[in-house]
N, C-alpha and C positions, 0 to 999 in steps of 0.2 A: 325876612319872614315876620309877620306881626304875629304876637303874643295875643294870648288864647283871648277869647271874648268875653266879656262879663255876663251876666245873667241879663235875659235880654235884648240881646245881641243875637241872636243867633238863630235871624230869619231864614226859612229856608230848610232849615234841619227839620229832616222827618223821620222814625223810626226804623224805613228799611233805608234809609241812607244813612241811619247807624249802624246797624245790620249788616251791610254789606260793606261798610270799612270794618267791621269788627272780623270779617273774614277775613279780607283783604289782609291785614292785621295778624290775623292766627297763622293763614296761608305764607308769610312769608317769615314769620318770628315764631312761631311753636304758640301753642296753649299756654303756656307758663305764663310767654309774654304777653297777657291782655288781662286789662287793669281798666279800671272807669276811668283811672286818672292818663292811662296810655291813650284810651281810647280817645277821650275828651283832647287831648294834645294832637292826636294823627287827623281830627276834627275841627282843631283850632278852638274848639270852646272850651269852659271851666267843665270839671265832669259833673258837677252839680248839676250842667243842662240837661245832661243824658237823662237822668232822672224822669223828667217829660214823656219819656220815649220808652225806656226799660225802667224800671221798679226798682231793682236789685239786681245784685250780679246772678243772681240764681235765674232772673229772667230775663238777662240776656245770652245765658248759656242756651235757654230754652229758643232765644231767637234764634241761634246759631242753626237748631234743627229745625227752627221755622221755615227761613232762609234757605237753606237747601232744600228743603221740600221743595216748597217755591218755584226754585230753577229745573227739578226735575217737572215739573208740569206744567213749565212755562217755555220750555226746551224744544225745540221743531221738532215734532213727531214723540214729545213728551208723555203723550195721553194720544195716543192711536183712537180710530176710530175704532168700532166691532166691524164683525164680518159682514155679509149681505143678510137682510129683512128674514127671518126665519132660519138662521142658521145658527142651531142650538148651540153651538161653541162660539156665538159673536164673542164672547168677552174673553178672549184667550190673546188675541191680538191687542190688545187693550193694556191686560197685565204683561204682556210679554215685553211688550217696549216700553212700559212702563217700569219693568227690573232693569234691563238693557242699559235704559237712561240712568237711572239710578247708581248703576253699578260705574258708570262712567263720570258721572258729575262727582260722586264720592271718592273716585278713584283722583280725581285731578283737587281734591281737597283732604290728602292725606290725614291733615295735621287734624283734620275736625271729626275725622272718623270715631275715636275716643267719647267725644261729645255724643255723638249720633248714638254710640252704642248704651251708652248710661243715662241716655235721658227719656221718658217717656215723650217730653212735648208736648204737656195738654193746655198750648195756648187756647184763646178762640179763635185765631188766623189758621193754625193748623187746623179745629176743626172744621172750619170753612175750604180749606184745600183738599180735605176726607170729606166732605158732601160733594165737593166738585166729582171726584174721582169717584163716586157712588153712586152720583147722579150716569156719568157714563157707563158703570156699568151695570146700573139697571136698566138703562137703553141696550143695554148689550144682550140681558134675557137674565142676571141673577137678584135674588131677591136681596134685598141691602143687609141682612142679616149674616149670607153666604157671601158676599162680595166684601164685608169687613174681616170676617175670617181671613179671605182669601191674602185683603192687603198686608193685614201684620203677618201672614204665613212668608209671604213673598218675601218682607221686608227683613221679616228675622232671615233671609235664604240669602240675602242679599249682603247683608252686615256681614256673615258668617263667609263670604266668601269676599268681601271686600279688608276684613278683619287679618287677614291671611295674607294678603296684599294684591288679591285677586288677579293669582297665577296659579290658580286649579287650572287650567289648560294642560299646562307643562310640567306641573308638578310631578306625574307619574313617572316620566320621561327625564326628570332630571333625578329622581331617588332611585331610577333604576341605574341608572348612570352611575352613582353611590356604591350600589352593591356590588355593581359588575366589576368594581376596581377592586371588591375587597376578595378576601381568600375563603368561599363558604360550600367547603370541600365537606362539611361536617355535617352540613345541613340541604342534600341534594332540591329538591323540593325547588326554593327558595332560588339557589342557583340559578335552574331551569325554568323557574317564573320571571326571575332577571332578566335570564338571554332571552327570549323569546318576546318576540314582537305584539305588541297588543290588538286584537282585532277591534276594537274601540277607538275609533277617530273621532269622536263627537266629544262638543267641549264640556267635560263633564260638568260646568253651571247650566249649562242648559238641557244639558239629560236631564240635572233634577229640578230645574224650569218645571219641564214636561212632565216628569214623573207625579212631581206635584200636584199638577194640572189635571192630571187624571185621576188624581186619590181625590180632588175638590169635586171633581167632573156628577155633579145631580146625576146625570143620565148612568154614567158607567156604576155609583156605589148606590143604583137600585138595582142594578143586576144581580 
């Protein structure tokens, strides 16, 4: 293995192939472990080149949530299309696999979750990935004002269930499993909502997908 590069050296290095060893990096060593000087090492150059690329380590935390943005909208079927030509709900199909994705690329990058939820991200890539996502869905029918709402509505919905380890599915189902073993002779109620089977089969991230969707919904909060 040859020792890192000089200043220099180090044709070829571009910022998201910093970016994506720095994940690469978090993904398999934790947060803790990412250093400009680790990073520069798993790179082979000096960490002074990184520099070129990211600012400061404060802006490459910021790539971090660059970087996944990125892959969710860069993701096959990342950014759905809207529905058919006149169909005031186009952009529900849009956001909806647009959480989907999200909830699944965060889910396979545990260790960066942390990041994602503490950082705002007001690179200019990100805002360039937020006009993309704006652009479709004001093709979709909503005005860019309500479709920014819409995205950090989603995105906070999305953290908060990926935060959790994003097993709201099973979650009901296994605390009810919890209580049925315990003795809640004291408190009938509680018992009885134990045993009893839930008539709720829908996964409840995507009940409040939906529920969402219709508190955002123009049409339904002029009624």
């Amino acid at each position: 293995m040859t020792g890192p590069r000089s200043r220099g050296q180090h044709a070829g290095l571009t910022r998201e192939v910093v970016l994506a060893t720095a994940v690469e990096l978090v993904d398999e060593h934790g947060l803790a472990a990412l250093s400009m000087r680790r990073l520069g090492g798993e790179l082979g150059v000096e960490a002074m080149a990184l520099y070129h690329h990211v600012g400061s380590k404060e802006e490459l935390l910021d790539g971090l949530v660059e970087h996944l943005f990125a892959e969710v909208l860069s993701a096959p079927g990342g950014k759905a299309e809207g529905g058919h030509p006149g169909d005031e709900q186009a952009w529900r199909p849009v956001l909806r696999t647009f959480a989907r994705t999200m909830v699944e690329i965060l889910l396979a990058h545990p260790n960066l979750v942390p990041v994602v939820l503490s950082r705002p991200a007001t690179t200019p890539q990100v805002h360039g990935l937020l006009e993309e996502l704006l652009g479709a869905l004001r093709d979709a029918g909503l005005h860019p004002g309500q479709a920014l709402d819409l995205i950090y509505a989603v995105i906070s919905l999305v953290l908060s269930h990926v935060a959790t380890g994003g097993d709201s599915g099973n979650s009901s189902a296994t605390r009810r499993q919890v209580l049925r073993a315990q003795d809640l002779s004291d408190f009938p109620l509680l018992e009885q909502a134990a045993r009893e089977e839930s008539d709720h089969r829908s996964d409840p991230f995507e009940a409040t997908l939906e529920a969402l969707f219709a508190w955002f919904d123009p049409e339904v909060s002029q009624v």
